[in-house]
N, C-alpha and C positions, 0 to 999 in steps of 0.2 A: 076476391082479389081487389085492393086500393089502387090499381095502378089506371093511375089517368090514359085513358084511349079518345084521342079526337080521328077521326077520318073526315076530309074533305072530299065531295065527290060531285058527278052531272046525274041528274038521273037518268041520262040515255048510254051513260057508260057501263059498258058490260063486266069489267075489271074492277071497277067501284060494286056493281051489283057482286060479285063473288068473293069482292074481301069484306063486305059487310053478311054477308051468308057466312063465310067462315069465323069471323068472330061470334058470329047466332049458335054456329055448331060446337062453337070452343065454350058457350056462354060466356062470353067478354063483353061486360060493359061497356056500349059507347057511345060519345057524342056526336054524334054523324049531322054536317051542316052543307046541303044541298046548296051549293051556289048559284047552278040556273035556277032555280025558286025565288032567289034575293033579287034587289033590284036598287037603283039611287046609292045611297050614302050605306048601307047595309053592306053594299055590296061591293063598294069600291073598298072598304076598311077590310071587308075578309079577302078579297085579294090582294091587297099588302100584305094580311096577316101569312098568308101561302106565299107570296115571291118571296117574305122574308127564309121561309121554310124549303122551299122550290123554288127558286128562281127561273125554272120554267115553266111556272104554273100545269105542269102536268096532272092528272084523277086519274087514281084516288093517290092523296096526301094523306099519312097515318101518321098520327103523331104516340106516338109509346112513350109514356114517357120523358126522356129527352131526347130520343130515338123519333128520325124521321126516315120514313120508309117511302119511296115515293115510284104508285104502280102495286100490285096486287103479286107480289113476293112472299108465297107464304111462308118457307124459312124463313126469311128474315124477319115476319112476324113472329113468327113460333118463339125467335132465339131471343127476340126483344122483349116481347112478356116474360121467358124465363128469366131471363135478365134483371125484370124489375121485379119479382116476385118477391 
């Protein structure tokens, strides 16, 4: 599958930890970027990059696509990679 997958997550969040298991279990490629890991200027950029996305920076942030899913929805993942497939 081509379909670009970003998820934003904490690593203490339990909702981030199950929708990146679920895309493990669907085999989806993705680009998964830990924010509590960031720090300085790293870190201020990728959250503007999520308020532009979430404006309330809530985890996890999925980005499908042009599909923003935001929270560990697994229909609404399911329907978004169908979507882009």
């Amino acid at each position: 599958m081509s379909t670009q997958v970003k998820i934003y997550t904490l690593s203490t969040c339990s909702h981030c930890t199950k929708a990146k298991e679920f895309l493990d279990e669907k085999e989806i490629a993705y680009d998964s970027v830990s924010v509590d890991f960031m720090s300085g200027d790293d870190r201020t950029q990728i959250l503007e990059i999520i308020r532009k996305l979430n404006p309330s920076i809530t985890f996890p942030t999925i980005v499908i696509g042009s599909k923003v899913i935001v929270g560990f929805r697994r229909d609404e993942i399911e329907v978004a990679l169908k979507d882009c497939e």
